[in-house]
C-alpha positions in Angstrom: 18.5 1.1 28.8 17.4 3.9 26.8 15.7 4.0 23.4 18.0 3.8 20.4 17.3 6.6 18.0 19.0 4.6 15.1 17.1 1.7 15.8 13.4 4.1 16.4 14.4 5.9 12.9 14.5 2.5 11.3 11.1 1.1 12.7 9.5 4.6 11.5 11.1 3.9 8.3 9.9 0.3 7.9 6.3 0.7 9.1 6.6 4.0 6.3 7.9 1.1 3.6 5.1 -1.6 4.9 2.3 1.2 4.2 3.2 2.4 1.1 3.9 -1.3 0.0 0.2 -1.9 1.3 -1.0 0.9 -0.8 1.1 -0.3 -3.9 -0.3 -3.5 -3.5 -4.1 -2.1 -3.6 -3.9 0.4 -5.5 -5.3 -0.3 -9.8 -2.8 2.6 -10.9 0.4 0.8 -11.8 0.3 2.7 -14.7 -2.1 4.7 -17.3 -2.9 4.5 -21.4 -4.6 7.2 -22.7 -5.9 6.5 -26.3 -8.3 8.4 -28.1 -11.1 6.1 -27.7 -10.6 5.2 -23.6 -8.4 5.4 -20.7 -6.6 2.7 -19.7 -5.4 2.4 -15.6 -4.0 -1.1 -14.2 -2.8 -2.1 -10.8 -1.7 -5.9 -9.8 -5.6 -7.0 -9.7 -7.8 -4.6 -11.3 -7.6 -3.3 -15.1 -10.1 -0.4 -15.5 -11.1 0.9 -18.8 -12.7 4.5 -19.3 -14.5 5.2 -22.8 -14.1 8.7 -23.4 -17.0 9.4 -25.3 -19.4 8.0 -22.8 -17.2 8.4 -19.5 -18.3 5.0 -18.4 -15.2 2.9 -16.4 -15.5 -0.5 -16.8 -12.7 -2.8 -14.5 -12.3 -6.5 -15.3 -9.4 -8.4 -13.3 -5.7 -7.7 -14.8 -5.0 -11.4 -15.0 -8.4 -12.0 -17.0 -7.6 -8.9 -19.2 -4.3 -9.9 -20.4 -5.2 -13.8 -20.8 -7.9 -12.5 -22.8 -5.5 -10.1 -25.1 -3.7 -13.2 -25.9 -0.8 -12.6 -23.1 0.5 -15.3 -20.7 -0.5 -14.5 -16.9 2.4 -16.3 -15.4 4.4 -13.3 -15.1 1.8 -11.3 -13.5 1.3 -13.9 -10.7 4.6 -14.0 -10.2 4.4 -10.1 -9.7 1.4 -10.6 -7.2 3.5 -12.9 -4.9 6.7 -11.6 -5.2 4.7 -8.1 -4.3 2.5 -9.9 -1.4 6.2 -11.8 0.3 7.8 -8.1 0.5 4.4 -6.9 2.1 5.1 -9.9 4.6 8.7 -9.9 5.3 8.5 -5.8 5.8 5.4 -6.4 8.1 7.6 -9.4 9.7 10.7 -6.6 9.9 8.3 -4.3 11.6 7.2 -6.8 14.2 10.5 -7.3 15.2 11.8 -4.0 15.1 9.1 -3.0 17.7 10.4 -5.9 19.9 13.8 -5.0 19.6 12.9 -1.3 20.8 10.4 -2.0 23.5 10.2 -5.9 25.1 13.5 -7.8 23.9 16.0 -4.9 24.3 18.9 -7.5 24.9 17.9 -10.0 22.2 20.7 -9.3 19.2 18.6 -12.4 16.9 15.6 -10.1 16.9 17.6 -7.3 15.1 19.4 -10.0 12.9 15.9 -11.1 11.8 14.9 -7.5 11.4 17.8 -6.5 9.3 17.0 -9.7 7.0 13.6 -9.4 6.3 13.8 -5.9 5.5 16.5 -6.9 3.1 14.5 -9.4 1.8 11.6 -7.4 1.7 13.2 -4.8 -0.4 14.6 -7.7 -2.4 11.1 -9.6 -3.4 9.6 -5.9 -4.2 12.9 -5.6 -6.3 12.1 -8.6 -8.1 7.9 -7.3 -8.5 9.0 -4.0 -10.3 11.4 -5.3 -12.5 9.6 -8.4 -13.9 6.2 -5.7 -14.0 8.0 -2.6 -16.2 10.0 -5.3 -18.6 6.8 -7.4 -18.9 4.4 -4.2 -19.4 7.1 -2.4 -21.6 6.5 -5.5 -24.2 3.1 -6.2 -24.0 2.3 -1.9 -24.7 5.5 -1.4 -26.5 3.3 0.0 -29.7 1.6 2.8 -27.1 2.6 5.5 -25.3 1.7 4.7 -21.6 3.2 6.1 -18.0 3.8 4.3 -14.3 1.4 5.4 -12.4 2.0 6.6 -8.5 0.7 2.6 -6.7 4.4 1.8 -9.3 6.3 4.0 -7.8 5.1 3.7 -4.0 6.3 0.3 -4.4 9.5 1.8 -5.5 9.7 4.2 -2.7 8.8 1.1 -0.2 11.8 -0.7 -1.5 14.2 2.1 -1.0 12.6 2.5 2.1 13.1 -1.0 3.8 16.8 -0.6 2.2 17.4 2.2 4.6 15.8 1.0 7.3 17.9 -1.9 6.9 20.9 0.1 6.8 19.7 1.6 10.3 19.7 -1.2 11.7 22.7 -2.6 10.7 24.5 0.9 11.8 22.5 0.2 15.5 24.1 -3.4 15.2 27.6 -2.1 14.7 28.0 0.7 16.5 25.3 -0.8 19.5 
């Protein structure tokens, strides 16, 4: 049985939307305040603060910087999981995407489980980057601030696991 190119164009696509998601996840640039006095980057774990005048960067844990600001942490923790279950399920679609191509060629429940964990992978980063911006857009409402790239790699990893989804369902149809 030969290789499926549908089905090897959706395993490039979801190890491409696990990486980036990886990256998103690591990365302290969710997104960037520049005041006159410092410069402000945050990511999912890290807040970093740069005084201008000195050029010293300072980074204190984002959960301990906003409790400390006099803003509730529960919404960032449910960012961090709902970040970390789309890392999983994409790594899980991955997994089985490679054993659908190479060792369990005849096994349609490997694909099925591949096709739903990168829906639901795409679905719990989904859920991350909307609760993030609406929760970010009210606690620096009074500042002008941008998303920074780690934001919109997780972005790009959703729309990513979307289509790899999407290739697989196509293989699934038309296989």
């Amino acid at each position: 049985m030969a290789i499926s190119k549908c089905l090897l164009v959706a395993l490039v696509v979801v190890i491409f939307a696990t990486i980036f998601q990886v990256i998103a996840l690591a990365a302290p640039y969710w997104f960037n305040l520049d005041l006159s006095i410092a410069k402000v980057y945050a990511g999912l774990w890290w807040t970093c603060t740069e005084t201008v005048s000195t050029g010293l960067t300072s980074c204190d844990k984002t959960v301990d910087y906003l409790f400390t600001n006099g803003s509730s942490t529960d919404w960032l923790k449910a960012v961090q999981a709902m970040s970390i279950l789309g890392f999983l399920t994409l790594l899980v679609a991955s997994v089985m995407t490679i054993l659908k191509l190479f060792v369990l060629k005849d096994n349609k429940p490997v694909l099925l489980v591949a096709i739903g964990t990168s829906f639901t992978g795409a679905v719990f980063i989904l859920i991350a980057i909307a609760v993030y911006a609406d929760e970010i857009n009210d606690f620096y409402s009074a500042f002008d601030f941008n998303y920074h790239f780690a934001f919109a790699f997780s972005i790009i990893a959703m729309i990513a696991a979307i289509g790899a989804g999407v290739a697989m369902l196509v293989e699934m149809i038309t296989g």
